[in-house]
C-alpha positions as CSV (number, residue, x, y, z in Angstrom):
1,X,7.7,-10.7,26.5
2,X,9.4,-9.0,23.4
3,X,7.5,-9.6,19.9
4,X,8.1,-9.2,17.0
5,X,6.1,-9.8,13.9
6,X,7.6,-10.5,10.9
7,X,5.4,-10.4,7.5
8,X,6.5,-12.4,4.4
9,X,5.1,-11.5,1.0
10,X,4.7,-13.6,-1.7
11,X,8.0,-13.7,-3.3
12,X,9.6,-14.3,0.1
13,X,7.7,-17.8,0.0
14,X,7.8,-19.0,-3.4
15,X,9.6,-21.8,-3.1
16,X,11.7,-23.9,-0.6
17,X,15.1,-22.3,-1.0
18,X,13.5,-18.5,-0.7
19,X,11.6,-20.2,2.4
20,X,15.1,-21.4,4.1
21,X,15.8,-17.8,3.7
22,X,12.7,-16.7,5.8
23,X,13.4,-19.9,8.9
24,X,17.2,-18.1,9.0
25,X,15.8,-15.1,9.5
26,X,12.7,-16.1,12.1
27,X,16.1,-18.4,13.9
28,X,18.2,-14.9,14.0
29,X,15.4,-12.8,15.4
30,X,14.8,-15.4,18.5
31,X,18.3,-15.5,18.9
32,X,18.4,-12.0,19.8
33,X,15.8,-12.8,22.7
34,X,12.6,-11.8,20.7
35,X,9.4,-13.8,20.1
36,X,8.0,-13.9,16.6
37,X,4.7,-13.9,15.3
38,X,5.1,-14.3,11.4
39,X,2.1,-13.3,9.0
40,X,2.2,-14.9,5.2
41,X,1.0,-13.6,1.7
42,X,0.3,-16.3,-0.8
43,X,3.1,-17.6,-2.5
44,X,4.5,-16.7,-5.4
45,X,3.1,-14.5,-7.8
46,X,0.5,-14.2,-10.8
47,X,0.3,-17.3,-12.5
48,X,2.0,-19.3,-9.8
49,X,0.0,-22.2,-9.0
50,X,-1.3,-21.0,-5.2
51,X,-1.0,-17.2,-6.1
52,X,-4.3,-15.1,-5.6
53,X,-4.4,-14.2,-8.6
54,X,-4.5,-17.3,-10.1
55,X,-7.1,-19.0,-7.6
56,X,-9.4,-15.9,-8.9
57,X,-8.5,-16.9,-12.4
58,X,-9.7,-20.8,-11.7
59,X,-12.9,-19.6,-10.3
60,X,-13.4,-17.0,-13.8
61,X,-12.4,-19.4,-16.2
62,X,-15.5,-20.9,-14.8
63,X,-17.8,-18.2,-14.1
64,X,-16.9,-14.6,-14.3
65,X,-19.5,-13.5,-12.1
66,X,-19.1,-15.2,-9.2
67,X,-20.3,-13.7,-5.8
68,X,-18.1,-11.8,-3.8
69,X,-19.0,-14.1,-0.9
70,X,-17.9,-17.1,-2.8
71,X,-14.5,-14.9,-4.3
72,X,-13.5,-14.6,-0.7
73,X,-13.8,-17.8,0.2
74,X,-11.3,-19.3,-2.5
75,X,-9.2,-15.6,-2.0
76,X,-8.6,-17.2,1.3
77,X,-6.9,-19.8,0.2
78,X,-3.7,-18.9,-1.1
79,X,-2.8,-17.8,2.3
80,X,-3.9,-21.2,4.2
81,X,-1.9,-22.7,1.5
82,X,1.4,-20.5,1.9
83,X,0.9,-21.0,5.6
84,X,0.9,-24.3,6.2
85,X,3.7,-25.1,4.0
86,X,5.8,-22.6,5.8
87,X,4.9,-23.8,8.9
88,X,6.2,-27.4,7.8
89,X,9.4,-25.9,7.2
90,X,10.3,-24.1,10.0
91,X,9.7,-27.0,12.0
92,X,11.5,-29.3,9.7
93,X,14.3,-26.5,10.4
94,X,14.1,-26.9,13.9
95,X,11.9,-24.3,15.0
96,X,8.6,-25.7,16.2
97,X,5.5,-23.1,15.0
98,X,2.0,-23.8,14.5
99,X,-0.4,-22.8,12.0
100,X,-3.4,-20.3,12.5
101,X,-5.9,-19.2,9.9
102,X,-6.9,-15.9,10.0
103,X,-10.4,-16.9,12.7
104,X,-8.1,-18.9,14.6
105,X,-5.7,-15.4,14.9
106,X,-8.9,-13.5,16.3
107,X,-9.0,-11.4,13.8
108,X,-12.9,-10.1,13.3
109,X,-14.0,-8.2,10.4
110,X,-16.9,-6.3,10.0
111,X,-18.4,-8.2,7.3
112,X,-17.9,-6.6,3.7
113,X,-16.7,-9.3,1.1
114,X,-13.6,-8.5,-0.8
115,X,-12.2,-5.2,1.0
116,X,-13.1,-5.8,5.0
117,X,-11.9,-4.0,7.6
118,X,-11.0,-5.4,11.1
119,X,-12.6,-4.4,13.5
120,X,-11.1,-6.0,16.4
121,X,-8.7,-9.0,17.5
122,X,-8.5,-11.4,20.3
123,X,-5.2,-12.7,20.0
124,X,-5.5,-15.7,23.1
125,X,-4.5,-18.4,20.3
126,X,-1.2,-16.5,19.1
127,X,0.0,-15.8,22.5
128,X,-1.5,-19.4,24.2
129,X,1.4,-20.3,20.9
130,X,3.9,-17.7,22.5
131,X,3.8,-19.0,26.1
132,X,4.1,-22.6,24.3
133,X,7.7,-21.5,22.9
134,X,5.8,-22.0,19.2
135,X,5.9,-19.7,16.2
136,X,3.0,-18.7,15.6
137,X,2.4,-18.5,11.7
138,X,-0.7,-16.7,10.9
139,X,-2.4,-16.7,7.2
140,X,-3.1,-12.8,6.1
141,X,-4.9,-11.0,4.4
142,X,-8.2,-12.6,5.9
143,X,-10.6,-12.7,8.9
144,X,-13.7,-13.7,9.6
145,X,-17.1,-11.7,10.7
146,X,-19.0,-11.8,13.8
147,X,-21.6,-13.6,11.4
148,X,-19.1,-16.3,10.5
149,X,-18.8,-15.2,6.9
150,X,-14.9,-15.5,5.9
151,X,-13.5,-11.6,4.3
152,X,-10.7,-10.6,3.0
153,X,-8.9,-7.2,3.6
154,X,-8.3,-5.8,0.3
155,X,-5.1,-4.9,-1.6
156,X,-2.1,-4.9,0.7
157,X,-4.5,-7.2,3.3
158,X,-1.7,-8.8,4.8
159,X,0.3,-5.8,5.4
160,X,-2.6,-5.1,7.7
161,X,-2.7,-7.8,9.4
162,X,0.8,-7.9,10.3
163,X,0.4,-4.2,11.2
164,X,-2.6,-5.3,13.7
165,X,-1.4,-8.1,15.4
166,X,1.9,-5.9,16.4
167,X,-0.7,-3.6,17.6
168,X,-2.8,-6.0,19.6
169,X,0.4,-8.0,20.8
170,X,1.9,-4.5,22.3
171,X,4.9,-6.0,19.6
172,X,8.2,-3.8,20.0
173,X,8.3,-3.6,15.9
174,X,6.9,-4.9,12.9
175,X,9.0,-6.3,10.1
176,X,7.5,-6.1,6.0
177,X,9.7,-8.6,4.4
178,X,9.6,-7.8,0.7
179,X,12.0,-8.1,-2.7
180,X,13.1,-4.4,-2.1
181,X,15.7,-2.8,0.5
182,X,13.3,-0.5,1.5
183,X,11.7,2.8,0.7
184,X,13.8,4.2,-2.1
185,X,13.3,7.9,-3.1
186,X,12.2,7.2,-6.4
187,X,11.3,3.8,-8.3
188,X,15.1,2.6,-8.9
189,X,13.8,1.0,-12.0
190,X,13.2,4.4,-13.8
191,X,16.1,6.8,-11.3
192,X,19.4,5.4,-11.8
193,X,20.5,7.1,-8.6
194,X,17.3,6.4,-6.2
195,X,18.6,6.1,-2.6
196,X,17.2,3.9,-0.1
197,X,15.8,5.7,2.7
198,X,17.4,4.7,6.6
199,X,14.3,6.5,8.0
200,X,10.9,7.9,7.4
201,X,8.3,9.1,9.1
202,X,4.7,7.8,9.3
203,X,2.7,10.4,7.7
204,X,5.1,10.4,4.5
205,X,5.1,6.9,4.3
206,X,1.4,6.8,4.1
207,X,1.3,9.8,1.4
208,X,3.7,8.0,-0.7
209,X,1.9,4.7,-0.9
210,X,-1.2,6.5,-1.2
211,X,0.2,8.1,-4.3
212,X,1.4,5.3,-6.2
213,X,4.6,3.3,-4.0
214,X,3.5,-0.3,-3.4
215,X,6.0,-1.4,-0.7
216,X,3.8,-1.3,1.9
217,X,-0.3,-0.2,2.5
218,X,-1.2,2.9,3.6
219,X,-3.7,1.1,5.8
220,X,-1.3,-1.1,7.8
221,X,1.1,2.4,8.5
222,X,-2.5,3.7,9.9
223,X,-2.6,1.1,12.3
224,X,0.7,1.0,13.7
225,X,1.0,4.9,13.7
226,X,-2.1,4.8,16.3
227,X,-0.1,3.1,18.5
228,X,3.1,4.1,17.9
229,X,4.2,1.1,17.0
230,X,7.7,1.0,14.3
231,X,7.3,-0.6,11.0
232,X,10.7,-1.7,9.7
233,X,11.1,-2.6,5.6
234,X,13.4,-4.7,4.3
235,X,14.4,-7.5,2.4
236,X,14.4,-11.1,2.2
237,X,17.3,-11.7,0.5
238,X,19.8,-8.8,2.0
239,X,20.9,-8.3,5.3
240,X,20.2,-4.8,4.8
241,X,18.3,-2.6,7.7
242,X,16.2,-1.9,5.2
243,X,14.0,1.5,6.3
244,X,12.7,2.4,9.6
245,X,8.9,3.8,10.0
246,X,8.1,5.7,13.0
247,X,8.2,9.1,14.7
248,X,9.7,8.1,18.1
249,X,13.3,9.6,17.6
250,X,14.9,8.1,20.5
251,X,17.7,5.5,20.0
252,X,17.9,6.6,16.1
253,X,20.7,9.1,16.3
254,X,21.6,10.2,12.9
255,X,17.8,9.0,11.5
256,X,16.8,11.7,14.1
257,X,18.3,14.4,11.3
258,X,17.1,12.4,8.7
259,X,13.4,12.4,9.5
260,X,13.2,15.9,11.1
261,X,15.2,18.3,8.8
262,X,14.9,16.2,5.0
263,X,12.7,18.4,3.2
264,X,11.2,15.7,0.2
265,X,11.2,11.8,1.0
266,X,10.4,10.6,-2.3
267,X,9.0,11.3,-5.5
268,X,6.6,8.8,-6.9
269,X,3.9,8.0,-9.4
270,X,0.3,6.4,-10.7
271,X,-0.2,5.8,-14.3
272,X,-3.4,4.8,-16.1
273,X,-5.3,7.6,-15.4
274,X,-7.8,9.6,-17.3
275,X,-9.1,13.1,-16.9
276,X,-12.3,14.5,-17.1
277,X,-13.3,18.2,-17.8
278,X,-16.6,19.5,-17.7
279,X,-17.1,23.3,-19.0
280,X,-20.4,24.3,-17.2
281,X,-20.2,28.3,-18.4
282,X,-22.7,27.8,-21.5
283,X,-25.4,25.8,-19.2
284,X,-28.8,27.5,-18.9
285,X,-29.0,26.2,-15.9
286,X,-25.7,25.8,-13.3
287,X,-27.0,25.9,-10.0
288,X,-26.5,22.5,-8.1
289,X,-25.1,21.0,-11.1
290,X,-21.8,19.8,-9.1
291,X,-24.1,18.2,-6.8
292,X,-26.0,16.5,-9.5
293,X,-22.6,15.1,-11.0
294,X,-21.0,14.1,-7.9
295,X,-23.5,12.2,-6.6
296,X,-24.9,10.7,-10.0
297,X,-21.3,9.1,-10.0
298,X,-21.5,8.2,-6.4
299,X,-24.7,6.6,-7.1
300,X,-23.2,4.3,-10.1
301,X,-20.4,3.5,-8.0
302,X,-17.4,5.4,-9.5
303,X,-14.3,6.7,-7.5
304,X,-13.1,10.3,-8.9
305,X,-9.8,11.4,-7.2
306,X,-8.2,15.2,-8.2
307,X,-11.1,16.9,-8.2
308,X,-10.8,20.4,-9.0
309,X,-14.3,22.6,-9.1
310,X,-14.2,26.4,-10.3
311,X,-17.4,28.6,-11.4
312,X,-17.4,26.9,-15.0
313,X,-15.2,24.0,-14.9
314,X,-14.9,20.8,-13.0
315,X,-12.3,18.4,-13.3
316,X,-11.3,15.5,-11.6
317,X,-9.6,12.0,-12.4
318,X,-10.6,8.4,-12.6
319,X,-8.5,5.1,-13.7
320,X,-8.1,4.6,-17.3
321,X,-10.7,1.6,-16.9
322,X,-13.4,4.1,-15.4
323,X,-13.3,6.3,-18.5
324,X,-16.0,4.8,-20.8
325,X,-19.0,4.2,-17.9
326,X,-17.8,7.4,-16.7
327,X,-18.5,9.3,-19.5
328,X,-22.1,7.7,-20.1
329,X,-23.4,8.8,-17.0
330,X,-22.7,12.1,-17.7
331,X,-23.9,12.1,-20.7
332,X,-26.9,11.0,-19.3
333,X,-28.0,13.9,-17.3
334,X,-26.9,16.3,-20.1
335,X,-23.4,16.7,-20.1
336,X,-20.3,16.9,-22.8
337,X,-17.3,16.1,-20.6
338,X,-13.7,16.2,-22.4
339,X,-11.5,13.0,-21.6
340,X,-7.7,13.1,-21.5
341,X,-6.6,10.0,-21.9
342,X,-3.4,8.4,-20.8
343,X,-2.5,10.5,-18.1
344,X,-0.1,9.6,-15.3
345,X,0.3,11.5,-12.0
346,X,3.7,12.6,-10.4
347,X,4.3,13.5,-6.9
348,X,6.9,15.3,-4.7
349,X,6.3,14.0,-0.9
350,X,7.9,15.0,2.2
351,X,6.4,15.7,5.7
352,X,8.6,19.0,6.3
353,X,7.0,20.9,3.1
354,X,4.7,22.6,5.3
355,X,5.6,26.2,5.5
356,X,8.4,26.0,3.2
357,X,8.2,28.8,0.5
358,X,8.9,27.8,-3.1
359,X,8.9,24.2,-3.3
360,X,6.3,24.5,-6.1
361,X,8.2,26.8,-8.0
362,X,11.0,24.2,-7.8
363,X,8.5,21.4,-8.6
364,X,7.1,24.1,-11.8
365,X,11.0,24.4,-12.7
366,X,11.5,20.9,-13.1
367,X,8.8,20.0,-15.4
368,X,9.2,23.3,-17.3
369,X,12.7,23.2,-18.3
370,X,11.9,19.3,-19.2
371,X,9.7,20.7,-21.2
372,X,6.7,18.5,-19.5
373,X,3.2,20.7,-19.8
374,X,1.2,20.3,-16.2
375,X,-2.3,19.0,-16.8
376,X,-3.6,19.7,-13.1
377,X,-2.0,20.2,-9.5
378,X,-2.7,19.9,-6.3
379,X,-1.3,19.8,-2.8
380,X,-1.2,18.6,0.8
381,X,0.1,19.2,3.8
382,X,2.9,16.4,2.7
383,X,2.4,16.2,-0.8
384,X,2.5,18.1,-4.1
385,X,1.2,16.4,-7.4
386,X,0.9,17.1,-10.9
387,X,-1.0,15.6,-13.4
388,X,1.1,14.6,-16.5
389,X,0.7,12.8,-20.3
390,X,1.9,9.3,-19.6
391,X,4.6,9.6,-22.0
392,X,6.3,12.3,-20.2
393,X,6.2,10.2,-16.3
394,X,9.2,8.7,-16.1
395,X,10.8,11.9,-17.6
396,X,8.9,14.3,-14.9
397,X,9.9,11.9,-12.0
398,X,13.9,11.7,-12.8
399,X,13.3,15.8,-13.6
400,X,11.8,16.0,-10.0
401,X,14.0,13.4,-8.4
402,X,17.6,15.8,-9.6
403,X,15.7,19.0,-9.0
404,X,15.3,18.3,-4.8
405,X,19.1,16.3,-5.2
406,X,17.6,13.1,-4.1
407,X,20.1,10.7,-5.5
408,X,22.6,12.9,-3.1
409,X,23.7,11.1,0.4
């Protein structure tokens, strides 16, 4: 049996004329001889009435501490919500489906409120729905644990599901429905001349959304890339091909060049970020001092990315919301840090960097003659970054998107 399994976010659902959309497309895809297995978002967006968002904001108005338990419970919702109404419509369009929650899926999580991971699926409801001729519509973004406590899978939940089911259904691809064409080199809403990308591999998909793109989780691309199976990104409202995800080459033809011989992907970017500096050098005492402040931060529960650590200074980064508890607990065990605040980090990302000789003086050029100071850098195998003011981002990105002719076909 061919699958495929289509995921619609929450602008794809948001009301019943975007929703027609999605049943034309669902009707188009069996035509062509393919089952589907679709996965929903919520609908809508923040401050719609079923939105995530704004079921958490019911629950805070209320109390803003509830329990995570409790948060997932009505987190949950949205989806169910989406789902069901969905499912109504296709069938009122002549496409009979049938709704599953996120249990009734088999999808089993291992437990952790608000960012779960799944652990395994049983998938005998969506294909006992399959061999029925039915679509199965399947709420994302949840599960539940062997215990019977409902999770949710963090930010970008439902790309994972979608991502897991094709996995677990042996599904030929999976489709991310979105409000974009696909993976554009750069965000077209700050490079004029951003191209969409026909093709891109797996491991540079991951780096970019790792470092700021939000079109699809880097999670979900792990998944499929364990198994091989292609992701495909496109748009709701276009009949655009959108942008292919995978490393099998065969049947692509020209994306075969594309993939294998395109030196940067993308260039992207995370605001909102603050950097810390410690200067160690006047200490009495130094030894195990980067132990002490790593895990004194571990142990209050902050996330530190960039980190840089040289015989008197240690830097690293946290989100601009981090910066004030962050600071106290150094203070704490004796420490002056320094705090740069509204920082923003740029990066150049492209799988066939490896090896290549002066792509960082290229990347240095850019920002130079822009006249952009570097705060930090670092690097990958797929990835360079620097560490910018926030003022100069959208300057550093269009500087680095000309610099490796991007906007060039």
């Amino acid at each position: 049996m061919k699958i495929t399994v289509q995921k619609f976010g929450g602008s794809s659902l948001a009301n019943s004329e975007q929703r027609d959309r999605v049943c034309h497309l669902v009707k188009k895809t069996l035509a062509s001889g393919s089952s589907v297995v679709i996965v929903v978002s919520a609908m809508g967006r923040r401050q719609d009435p079923y939105a995530t968002d704004t079921l958490i904001q019911l629950v805070k108005d209320v109390n803003p501490h509830v329990s995570p338990r409790e948060m997932d419970i009505i987190m949950s919702c949205g989806e169910i919500v989406s789902g069901v109404v969905l499912t109504a419509q296709l069938n009122s369009a002549g496409i009979p489906a049938r709704f599953l929650t996120g249990e009734q899926a088999g999808i089993v999580t291992d437990g952790v409120f608000n960012n779960a991971h799944i652990q395994y699926i049983n998938p005998r409801n969506v294909i006992a729905c399959l061999e029925e001729g039915l679509v199965p519509v399947v709420a994302g973004f949840q599960g539940k644990a062997e215990n019977g406590e409902w999770t949710t899978l963090g930010r970008g939940g439902s790309d994972t599901t979608a991502s897991a089911l094709g996995v677990a259904l042996h599904a030929e691809v999976i489709e991310i429905f979105t409000d974009v064409e696909g993976i554009m080199t750069a965000d077209p809403r700050i490079v004029d001349n951003a191209r969409l990308l026909d093709a891109i591999t797996y491991n540079e998909i991951c780096q970019l959304a790792r470092d700021g793109a939000k079109v699809i989780h880097p999670r979900a691309v792990e998944i499929a890339m364990q198994s091989g199976v292609p992701l495909r990104v496109r748009s709701t409202f276009s009949d655009s091909a959108g942008t292919l995800i995978t490393n099998q080459h065969q049947g692509l033809q020209e994306s075969v060049r594309i993939i294998r011989d395109r030196l940067i992907a993308g260039i992207t970017y995370t605001s909102n970020i603050a950097q810390i500096k410690i200067n160690i050098s006047g200490l009495k005492e130094k030894k195990g001092i980067e132990l002490k402040v790593f895990q004194t931060l571990a142990e209050q529960g902050i996330s530190i990315d960039f980190i840089s650590v040289q015989p008197d200074l240690i830097m690293f980064t946290i989100p601009t919301d981090d910066s004030a508890p962050t600071v106290n607990v150094l203070k704490n065990i004796g420490l002056d840090p320094d705090v740069e605040m509204r920082c923003a980090k740029v990066a150049v990302v492209g799988a066939a960097m490896t090896g290549i000789p002066g792509v960082m003086a290229r990347v240095v050029e850019a920002l130079t003659d822009n006249n952009i100071p570097i705060l930090q850098s670092g690097d990958s195998y797929t990835n360079i970054w620097c560490l910018v003011k926030s003022e100069h981002m959208e300057r550093a990105v269009k500087a680095l998107h000309d610099k490796f002719e991007l906007g060039n076909s």
